[in-house]
C-alpha positions in Angstrom: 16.4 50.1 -106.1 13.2 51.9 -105.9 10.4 50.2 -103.8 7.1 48.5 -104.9 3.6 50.2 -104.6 2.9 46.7 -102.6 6.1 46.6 -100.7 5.0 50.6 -99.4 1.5 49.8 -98.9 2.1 46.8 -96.7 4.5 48.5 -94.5 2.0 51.3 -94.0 -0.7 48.7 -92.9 1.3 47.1 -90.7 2.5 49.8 -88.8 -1.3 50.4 -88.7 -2.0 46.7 -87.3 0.9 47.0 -85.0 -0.9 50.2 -83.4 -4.2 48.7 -83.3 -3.5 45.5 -82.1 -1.2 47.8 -79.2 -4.4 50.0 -78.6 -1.5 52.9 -79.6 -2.5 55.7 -81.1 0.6 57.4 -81.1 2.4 54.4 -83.1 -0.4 55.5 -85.6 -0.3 59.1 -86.1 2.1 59.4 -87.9 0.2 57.1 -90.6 -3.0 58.2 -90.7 -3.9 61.8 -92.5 -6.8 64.0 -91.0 -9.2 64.4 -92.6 -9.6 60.9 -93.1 -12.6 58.8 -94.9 -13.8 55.7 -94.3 -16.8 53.9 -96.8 -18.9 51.1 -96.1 -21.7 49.3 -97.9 -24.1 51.4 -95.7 -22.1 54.7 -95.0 -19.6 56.9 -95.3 -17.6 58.5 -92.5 -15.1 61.5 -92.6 -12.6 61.6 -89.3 -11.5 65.3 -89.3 -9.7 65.6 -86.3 -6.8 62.8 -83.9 -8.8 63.2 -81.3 -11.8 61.5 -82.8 -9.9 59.1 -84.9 -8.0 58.0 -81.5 -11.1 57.4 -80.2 -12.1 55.2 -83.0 -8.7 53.5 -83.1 -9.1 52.4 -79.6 -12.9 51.3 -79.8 -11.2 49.0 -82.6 -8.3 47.9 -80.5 -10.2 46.7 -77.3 -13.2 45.4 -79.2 -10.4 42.6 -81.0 -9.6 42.0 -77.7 -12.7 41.5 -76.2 -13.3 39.2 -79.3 -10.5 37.1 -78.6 -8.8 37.9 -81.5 -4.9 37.0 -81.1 -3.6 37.4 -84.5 -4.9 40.4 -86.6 -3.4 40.5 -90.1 -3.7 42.5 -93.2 -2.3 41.3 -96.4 -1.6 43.8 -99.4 -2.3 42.6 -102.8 -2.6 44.5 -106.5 -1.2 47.7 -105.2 -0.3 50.4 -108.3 1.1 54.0 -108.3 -1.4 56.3 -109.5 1.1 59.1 -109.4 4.5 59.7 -107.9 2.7 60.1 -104.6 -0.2 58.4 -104.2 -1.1 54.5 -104.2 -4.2 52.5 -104.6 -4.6 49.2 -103.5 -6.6 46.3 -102.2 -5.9 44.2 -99.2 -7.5 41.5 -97.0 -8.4 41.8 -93.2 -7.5 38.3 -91.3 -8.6 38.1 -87.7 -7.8 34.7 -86.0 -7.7 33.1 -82.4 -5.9 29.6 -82.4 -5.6 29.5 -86.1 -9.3 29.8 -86.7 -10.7 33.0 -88.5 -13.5 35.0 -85.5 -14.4 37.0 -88.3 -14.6 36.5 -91.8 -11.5 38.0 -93.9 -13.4 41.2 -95.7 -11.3 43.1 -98.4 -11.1 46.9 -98.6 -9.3 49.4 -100.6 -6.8 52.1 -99.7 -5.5 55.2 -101.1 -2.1 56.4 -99.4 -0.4 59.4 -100.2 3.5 60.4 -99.4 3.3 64.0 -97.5 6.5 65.5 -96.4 8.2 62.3 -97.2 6.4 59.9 -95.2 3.5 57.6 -96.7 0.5 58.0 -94.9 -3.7 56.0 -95.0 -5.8 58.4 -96.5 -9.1 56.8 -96.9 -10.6 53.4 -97.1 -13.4 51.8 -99.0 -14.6 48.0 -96.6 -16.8 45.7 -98.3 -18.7 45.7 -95.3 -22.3 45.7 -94.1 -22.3 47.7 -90.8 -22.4 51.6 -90.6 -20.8 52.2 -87.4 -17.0 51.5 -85.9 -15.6 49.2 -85.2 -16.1 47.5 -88.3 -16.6 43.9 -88.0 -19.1 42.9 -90.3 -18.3 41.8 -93.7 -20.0 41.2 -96.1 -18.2 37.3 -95.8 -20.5 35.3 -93.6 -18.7 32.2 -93.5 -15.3 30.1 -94.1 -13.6 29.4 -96.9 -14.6 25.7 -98.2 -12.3 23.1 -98.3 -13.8 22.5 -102.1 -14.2 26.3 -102.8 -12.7 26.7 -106.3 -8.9 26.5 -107.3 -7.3 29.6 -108.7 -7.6 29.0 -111.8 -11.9 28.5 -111.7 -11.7 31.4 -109.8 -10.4 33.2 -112.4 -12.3 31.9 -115.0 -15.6 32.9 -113.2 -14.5 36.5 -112.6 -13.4 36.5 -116.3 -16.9 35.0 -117.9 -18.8 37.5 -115.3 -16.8 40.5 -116.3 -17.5 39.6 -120.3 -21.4 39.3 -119.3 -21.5 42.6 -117.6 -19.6 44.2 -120.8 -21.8 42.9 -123.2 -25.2 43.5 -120.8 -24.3 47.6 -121.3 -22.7 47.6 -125.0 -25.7 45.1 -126.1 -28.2 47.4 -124.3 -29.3 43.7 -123.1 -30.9 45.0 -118.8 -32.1 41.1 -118.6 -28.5 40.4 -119.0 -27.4 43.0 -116.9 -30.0 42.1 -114.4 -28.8 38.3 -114.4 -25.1 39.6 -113.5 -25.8 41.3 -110.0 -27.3 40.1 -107.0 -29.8 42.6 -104.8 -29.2 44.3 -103.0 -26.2 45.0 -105.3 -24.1 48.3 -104.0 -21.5 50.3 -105.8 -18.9 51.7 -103.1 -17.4 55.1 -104.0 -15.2 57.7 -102.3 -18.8 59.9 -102.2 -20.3 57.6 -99.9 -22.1 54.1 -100.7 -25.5 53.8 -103.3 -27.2 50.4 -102.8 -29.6 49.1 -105.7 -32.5 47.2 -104.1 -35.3 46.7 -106.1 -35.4 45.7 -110.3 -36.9 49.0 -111.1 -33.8 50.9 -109.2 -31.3 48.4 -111.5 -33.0 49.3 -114.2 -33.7 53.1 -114.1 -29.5 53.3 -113.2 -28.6 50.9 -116.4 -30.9 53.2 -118.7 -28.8 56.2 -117.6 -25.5 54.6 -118.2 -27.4 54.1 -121.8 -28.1 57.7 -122.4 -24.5 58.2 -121.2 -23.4 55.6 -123.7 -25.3 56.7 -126.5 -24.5 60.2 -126.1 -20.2 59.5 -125.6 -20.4 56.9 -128.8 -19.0 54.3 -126.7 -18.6 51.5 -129.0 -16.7 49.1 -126.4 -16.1 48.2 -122.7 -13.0 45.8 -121.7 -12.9 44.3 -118.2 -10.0 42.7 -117.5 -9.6 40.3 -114.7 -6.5 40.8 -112.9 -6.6 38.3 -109.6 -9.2 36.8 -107.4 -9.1 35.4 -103.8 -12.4 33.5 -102.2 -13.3 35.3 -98.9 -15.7 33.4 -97.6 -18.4 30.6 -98.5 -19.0 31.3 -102.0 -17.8 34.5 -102.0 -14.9 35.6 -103.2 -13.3 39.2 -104.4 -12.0 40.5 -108.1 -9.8 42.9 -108.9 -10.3 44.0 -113.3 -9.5 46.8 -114.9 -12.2 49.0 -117.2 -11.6 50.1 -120.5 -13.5 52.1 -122.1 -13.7 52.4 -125.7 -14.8 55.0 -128.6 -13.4 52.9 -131.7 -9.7 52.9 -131.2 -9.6 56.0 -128.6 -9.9 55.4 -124.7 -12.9 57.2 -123.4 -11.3 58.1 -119.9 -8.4 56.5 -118.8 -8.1 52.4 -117.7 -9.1 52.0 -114.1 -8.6 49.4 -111.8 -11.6 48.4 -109.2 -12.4 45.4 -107.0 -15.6 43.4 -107.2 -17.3 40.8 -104.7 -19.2 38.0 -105.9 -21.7 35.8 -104.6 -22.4 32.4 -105.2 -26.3 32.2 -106.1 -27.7 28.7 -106.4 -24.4 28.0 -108.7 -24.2 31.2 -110.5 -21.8 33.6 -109.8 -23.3 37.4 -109.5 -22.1 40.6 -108.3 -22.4 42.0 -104.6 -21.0 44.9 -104.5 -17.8 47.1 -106.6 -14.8 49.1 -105.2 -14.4 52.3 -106.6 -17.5 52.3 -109.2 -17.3 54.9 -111.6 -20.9 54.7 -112.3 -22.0 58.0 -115.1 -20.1 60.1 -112.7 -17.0 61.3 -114.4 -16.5 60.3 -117.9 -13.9 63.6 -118.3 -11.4 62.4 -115.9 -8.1 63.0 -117.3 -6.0 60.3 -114.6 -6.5 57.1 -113.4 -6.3 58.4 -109.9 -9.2 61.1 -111.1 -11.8 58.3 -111.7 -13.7 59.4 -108.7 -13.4 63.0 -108.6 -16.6 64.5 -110.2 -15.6 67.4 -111.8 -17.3 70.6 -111.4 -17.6 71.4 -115.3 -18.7 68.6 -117.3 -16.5 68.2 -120.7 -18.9 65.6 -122.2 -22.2 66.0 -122.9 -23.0 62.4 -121.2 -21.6 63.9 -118.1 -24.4 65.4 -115.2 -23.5 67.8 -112.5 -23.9 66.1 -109.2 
């Protein structure tokens, strides 16, 4: 029976938590490819050599430890193949000293590839604030309330906030748009991190996704909710996937990305996304090409970066 994209990504993270929590670089090797990237709300850091990434392994290790952290887990959750040989997914960071969380849980997302046979980490996207290792500052200030909301309200606030965004761009409505995010509001991208701070940065970035609309006759945009989990005090993450329509004919292929939102005064906005595609590439051909801006634009929406 052939294994799950979860069952291989979980294994893969927790021979990586095994090592860490070890201080063990060697236990890690063989998971971790060089080069290797690593993307935070703030910054983006490419490891291109062991040497440097055993350093930063073991700044990691002895920093739990000096936290008191005795139980560090990671939990794998909406994992897919986006080819044969590579997997996407989303997991949560746990780290805990006599049942009590030291840190608040933060999500991320991986890619792991399969080279010569073996699956190995080869970059990471934290929903995290700081810029420099070891990274131990989410986003998630606080714990999860004992009256934070059941699955099912979760689920129906990611849903009704994924149908405002939607509507915001195909509307051409930026007050709408405007009333779905929360500044600063950061998209978080294999090319590093871009953080919206001000209205007039929101809005100059929704007018180009306009001209990109306009120009691509997009006539639809489908976000559908796939799973939420609260994080923190009103916080929680989504995970949707993007459709995106001209009539009856997908754009660029369905993508799945990962969303954090924020509890505002009792409305729910958006923080931050995992793997935006922002006006980037709108000629990807794959799922797993949703980030890669190509060199030669195919649509005349599309801009050379």
């Amino acid at each position: 029976m052939s294994r799950s994209a979860q069952d291989i990504y979980q294994e893969v993270l927790d021979d990586l938590t095994e090592a860490v929590t070890l201080v063990d670089y060697d236990k890690a090797r063989p998971r971790l490819a060089i080069p290797h990237l690593m993307v935070t709300s703030t910054a983006r850091m490419d490891v291109h050599t062991h040497e440097r990434m055993e350093e930063l392994l073991t700044t990691f290790g002895l920093s739990l430890r000096e936290l008191g952290v005795t139980d560090y887990t990671r939990i794998a959750h909406d994992c897919e193949f986006l080819s044969e040989d590579v997997i996407q997914g989303y997991h949560t960071s746990h780290f805990r000293s006599g049942g009590r969380d030291i840190v608040p849980p933060y999500p991320s997302m991986c890619r792991i590839e399969r080279r010569d046979g073996l699956w190995v980490l080869t970059s990471a996207q934290n929903a995290i604030e700081n810029n420099k290792w070891p990274i131990l500052l989410p986003q998630v200030r606080g714990p999860v309330p004992a009256d934070a909301l059941s699955a099912t309200e979760q689920m129906i606030v990611l849903r009704d906030l994924m149908e405002r965004v939607s509507n915001a761009f195909t509307q051409n409505d930026l007050a709408a748009w405007r009333d779905c995010v929360a500044l600063p509001f950061t998209l978080i991208t294999r090319h590093g991190p871009e953080t919206f701070t001000t209205d007039a940065a929101i809005q100059a970035d929704f007018e180009m996704y306009q001209r990109d609309i306009d120009v691509n006759g997009i006539t639809d945009i489908i976000r559908s909710p796939i799973s939420t989990q609260m994080v923190g005090r009103d916080r929680m993450i989504g995970v949707y996937t993007t459709h995106i329509l001209r009539g009856n004919e997908q754009v660029v292929p369905s993508w799945r990305a990962g969303i954090i939102l924020q509890n505002m005064d009792g409305a729910w906005r958006a923080r931050s996304v995992l793997r935006a595609i922002g006006h980037h590439n709108w000629s990807a051909v794959s799922a797993g090409d949703i980030q890669n801006i190509s060199k030669t634009p195919r649509n005349l929406g599309e801009r050379l970066q």
